[in-house]
C-alpha positions in Angstrom: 53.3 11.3 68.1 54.5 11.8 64.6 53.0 13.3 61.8 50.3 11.7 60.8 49.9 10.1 58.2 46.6 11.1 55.4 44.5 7.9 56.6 44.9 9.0 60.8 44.2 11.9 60.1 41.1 11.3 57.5 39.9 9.2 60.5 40.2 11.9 63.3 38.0 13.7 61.1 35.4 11.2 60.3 35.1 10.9 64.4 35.0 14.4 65.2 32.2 14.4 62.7 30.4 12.0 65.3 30.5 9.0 62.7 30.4 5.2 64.6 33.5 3.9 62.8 35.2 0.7 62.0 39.0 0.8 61.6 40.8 -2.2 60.0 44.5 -1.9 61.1 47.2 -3.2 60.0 50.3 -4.6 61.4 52.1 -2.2 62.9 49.9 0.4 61.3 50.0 2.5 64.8 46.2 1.6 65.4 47.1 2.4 69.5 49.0 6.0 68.5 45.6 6.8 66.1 42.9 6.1 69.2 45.2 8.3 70.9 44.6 10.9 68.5 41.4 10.6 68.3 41.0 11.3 72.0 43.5 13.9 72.0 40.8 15.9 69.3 38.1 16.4 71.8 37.4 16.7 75.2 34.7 14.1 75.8 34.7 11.7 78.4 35.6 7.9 76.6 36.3 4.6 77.1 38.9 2.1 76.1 38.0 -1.4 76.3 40.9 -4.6 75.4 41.1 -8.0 76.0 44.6 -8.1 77.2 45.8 -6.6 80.4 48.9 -5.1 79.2 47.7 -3.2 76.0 45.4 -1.9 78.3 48.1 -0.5 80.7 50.2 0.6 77.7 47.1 2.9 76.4 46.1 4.0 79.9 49.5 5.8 79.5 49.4 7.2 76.3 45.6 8.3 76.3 44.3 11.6 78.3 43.1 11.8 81.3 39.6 11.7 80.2 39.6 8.1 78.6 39.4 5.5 81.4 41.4 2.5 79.6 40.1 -1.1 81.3 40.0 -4.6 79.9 36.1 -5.5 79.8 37.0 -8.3 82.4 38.3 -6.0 84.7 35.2 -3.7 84.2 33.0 -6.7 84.7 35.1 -7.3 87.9 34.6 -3.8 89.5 30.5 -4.6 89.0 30.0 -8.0 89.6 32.9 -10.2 89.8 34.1 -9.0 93.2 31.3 -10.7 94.6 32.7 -14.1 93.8 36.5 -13.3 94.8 36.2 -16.2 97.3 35.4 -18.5 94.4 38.4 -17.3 91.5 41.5 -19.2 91.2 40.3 -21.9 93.2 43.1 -25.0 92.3 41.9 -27.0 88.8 40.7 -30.4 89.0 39.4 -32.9 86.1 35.9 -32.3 84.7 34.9 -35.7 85.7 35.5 -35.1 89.2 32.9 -31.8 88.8 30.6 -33.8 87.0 30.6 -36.3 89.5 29.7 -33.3 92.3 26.7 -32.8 89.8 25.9 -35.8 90.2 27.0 -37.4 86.8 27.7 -41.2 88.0 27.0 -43.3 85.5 27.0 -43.9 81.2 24.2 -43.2 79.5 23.2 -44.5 76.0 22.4 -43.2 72.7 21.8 -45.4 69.7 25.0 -47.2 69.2 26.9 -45.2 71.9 27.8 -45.2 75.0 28.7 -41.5 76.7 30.5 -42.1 79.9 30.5 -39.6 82.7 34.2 -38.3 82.0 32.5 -37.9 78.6 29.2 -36.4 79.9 31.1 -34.4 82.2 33.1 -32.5 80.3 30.1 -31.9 77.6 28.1 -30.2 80.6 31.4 -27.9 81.1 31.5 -26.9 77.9 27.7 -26.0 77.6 27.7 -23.8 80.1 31.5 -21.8 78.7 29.4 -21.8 75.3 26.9 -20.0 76.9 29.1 -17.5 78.9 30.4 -16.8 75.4 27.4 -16.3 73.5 25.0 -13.4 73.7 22.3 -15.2 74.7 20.2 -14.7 77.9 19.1 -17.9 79.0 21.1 -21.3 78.9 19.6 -23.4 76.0 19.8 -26.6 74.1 21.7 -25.3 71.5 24.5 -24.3 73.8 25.3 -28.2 73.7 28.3 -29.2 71.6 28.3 -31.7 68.8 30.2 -35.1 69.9 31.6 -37.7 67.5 29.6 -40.2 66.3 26.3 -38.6 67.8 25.9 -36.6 64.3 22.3 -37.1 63.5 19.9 -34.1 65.1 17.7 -37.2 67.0 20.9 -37.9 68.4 22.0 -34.7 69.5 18.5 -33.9 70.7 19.4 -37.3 72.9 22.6 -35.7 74.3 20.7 -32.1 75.2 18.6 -33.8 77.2 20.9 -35.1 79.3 23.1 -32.3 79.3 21.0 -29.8 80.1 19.6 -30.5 83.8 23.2 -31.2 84.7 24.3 -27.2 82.9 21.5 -25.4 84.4 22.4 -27.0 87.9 26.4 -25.8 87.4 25.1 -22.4 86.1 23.2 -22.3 89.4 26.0 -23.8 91.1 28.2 -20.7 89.6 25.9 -18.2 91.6 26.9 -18.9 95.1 29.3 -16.8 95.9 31.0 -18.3 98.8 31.3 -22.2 97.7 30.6 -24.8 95.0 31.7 -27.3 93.3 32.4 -25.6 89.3 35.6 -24.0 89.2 34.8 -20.3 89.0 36.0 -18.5 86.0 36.8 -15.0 84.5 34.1 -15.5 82.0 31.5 -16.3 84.6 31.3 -12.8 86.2 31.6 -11.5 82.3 28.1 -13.1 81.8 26.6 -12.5 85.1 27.5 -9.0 84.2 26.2 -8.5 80.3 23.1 -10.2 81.3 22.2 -7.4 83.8 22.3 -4.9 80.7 25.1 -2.8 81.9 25.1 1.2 80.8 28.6 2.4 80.2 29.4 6.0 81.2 31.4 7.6 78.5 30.5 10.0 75.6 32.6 7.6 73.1 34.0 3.6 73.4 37.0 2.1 71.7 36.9 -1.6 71.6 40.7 -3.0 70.5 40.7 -6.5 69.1 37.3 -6.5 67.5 38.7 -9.2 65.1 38.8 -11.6 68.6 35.6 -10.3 70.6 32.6 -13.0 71.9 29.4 -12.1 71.4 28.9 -12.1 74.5 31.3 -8.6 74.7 30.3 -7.7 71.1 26.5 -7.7 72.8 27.3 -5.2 75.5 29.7 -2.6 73.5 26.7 -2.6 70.6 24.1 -1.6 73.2 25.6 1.7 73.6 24.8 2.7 70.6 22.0 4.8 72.0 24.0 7.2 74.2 27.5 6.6 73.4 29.6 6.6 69.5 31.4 3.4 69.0 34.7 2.7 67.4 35.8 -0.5 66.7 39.5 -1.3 65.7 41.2 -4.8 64.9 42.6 -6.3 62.0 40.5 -9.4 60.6 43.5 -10.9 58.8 44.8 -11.5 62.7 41.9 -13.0 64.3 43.3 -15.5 66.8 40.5 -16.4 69.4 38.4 -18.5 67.7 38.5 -21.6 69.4 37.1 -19.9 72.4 34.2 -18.8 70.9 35.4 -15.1 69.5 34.9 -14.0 65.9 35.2 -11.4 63.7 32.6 -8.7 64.4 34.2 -5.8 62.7 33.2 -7.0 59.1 29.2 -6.5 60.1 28.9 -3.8 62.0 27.0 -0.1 61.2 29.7 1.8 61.1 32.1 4.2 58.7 34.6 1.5 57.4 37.9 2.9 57.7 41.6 1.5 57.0 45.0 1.9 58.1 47.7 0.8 55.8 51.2 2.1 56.4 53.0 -0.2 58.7 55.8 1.3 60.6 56.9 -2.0 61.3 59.2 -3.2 58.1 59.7 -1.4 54.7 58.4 -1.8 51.4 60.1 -5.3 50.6 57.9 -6.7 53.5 55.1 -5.3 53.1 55.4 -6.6 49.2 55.3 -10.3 50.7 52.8 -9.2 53.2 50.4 -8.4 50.5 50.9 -12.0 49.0 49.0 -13.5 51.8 46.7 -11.1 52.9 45.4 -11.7 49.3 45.4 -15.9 50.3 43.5 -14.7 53.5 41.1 -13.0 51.4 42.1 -10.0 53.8 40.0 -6.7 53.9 43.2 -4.2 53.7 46.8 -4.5 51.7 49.6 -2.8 53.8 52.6 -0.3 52.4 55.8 -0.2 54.0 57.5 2.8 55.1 60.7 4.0 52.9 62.7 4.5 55.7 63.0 1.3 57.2 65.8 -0.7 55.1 64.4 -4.1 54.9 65.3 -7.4 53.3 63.6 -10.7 52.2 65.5 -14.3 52.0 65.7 -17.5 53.5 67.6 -18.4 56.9 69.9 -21.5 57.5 69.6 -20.8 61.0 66.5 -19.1 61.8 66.7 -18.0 65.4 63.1 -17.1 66.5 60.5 -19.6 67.6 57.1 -18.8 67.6 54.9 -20.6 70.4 50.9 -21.2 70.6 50.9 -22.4 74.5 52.8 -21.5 77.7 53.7 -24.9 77.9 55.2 -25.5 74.3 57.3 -22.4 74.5 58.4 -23.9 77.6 59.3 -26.6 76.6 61.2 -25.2 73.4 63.1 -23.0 76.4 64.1 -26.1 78.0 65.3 -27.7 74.9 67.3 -25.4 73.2 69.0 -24.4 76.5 70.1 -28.0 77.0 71.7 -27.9 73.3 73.7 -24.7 74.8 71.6 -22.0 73.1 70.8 -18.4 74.7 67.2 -18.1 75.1 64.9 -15.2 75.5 60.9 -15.2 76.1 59.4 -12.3 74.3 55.4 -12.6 76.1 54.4 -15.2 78.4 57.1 -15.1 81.3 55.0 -13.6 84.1 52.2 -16.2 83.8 54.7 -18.8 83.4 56.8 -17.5 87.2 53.3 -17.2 88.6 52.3 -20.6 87.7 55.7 -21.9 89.5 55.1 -20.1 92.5 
């Protein structure tokens, strides 16, 4: 590792000190290289807990031997989730044709509208991956989403109570382990496994990506509090997972509130522009650039990177610039996207 710089090393310090901290870094800041040093400065036993699979691999190799580096799914798998192996990556099929396993078969009415059960269906699928998200412990009402049109609460009240018998069967439905008839996902076992209270055996937890963790996750890693010091590290300003329940957990927590700033990434010039919309994002950190890095900032007549939400749009933007003659290369994606042809 190189030198590092006043804020790592100000935040090895604060964590030898035994403080619970909360470290907002940067782009390119070196947030992986910094939980490294801070597991390199004792020898207590730790944990390292991602999202993805591959930052988790890439730290399992840069962190001693006495920080077991996992993704919480895959901890979740070793306790529970193996149980339900039979059930995972069963083939997809359209939410109407689960709810009509449920028994979802006909329309049902609510003042002016009608739901169908394609509708109805999908609403009961979504309940229970709310749920699975939250940090609740029982399925409720207020696990059912809003629909269009349905927006006064004696209208929603309507749609709960239609929802919910058919969610608290597919929640049950989710426990066998050998067969049923709801697609059996990731985030299933997750639950099943926070809800039993697990007790993780380290003397310190890193949890990467605070900025995209459910409360469902955010739920477990808090409970250690009691036997265990936390870190959490992220970067607010990159907070991505929304849409599937995640949010930003870093900004509340009890903790020593930390910042990395240097990026390693780009130079000065960058980081200058960076700034400029960090400050739009209302952003909890500004960034510096390093010296060394010779950067520049202008506009492109032919700019040749594309940046993709899905696996299927940067497919097809791989399809269509090869077919006007262009090179292409896929930075991320390309190993779920072989597996999915296989």
């Amino acid at each position: 590792m190189h030198t590092p710089t006043d804020e790592q090393a100000h935040a090895a310090d604060v964590f030898r000190a035994g403080h619970h901290l909360v470290l907002q870094a940067g782009a390119g800041t070196g947030k992986t290289s910094t939980l490294g040093l801070l597991a390199a400065s004792t020898h207590r036993r730790g944990r390292y807990l991602a999202f993805n699979k591959n930052i988790a691999q890439d730290a399992a190799g840069r962190f001693p031997r006495t920080v077991l580096c996992k993704t919480a799914h895959a901890t979740a798998f070793a306790a529970v989730g193996h149980r339900y192996t039979r059930r995972l990556n069963s083939p997809r099929q359209p939410a109407w044709k689960t709810g009509q396993a449920l028994g979802i078969t006909r329309p049902v009415r609510i003042g002016a509208h009608e739901i169908g059960p394609r509708a109805l269906s999908h609403t009961v699928l979504r309940t229970v991956t709310r749920y699975c998200h939250s940090a609740d412990r029982i399925l409720a009402r207020h696990h059912v989403p809003r629909l269009r049109g349905l927006d006064t609460p004696g209208d929603h009240a309507r749609l709960a109570d239609e929802v919910m018998p058919f969610a608290t069967k597919a929640w049950a439905d989710l426990h066998n382990p050998d067969q049923g008839v709801v697609r059996f996902e990731h985030d299933h076992y997750l639950k099943m496994w926070a809800l039993t209270g697990p007790i993780l055996e380290a003397d310190f937890l890193f949890l990467d990506e605070a900025q995209d963790t459910n409360p469902v996750l955010e739920d477990v890693f808090t409970a250690q509090r009691g036997h265990a010091q936390l870190v959490m590290v992220g970067d607010s300003a990159q907070a991505i997972y929304g849409w599937r329940g995640a949010r930003d957990v870093m900004t509340g927590f009890d903790a020593t509130p930390l910042t990395l700033t240097r990026s390693f990434r780009f130079g000065p010039l960058i980081a200058e522009e960076a700034n400029r919309w960090l400050t739009l994002a209302d952003a909890p950190i500004r960034l510096t650039g390093s010296e060394t890095i010779p950067t520049e900032i202008g506009s492109l007549d032919r700019p040749d990177a594309v940046l993709c939400r899905t696996n299927i749009g940067a497919m097809a933007e791989v399809m269509r610039l090869l077919s006007t003659g262009h090179r292409v290369a896929l930075t991320r994606g390309g190993q779920q996207l072989a597996a999915a042809g296989e």
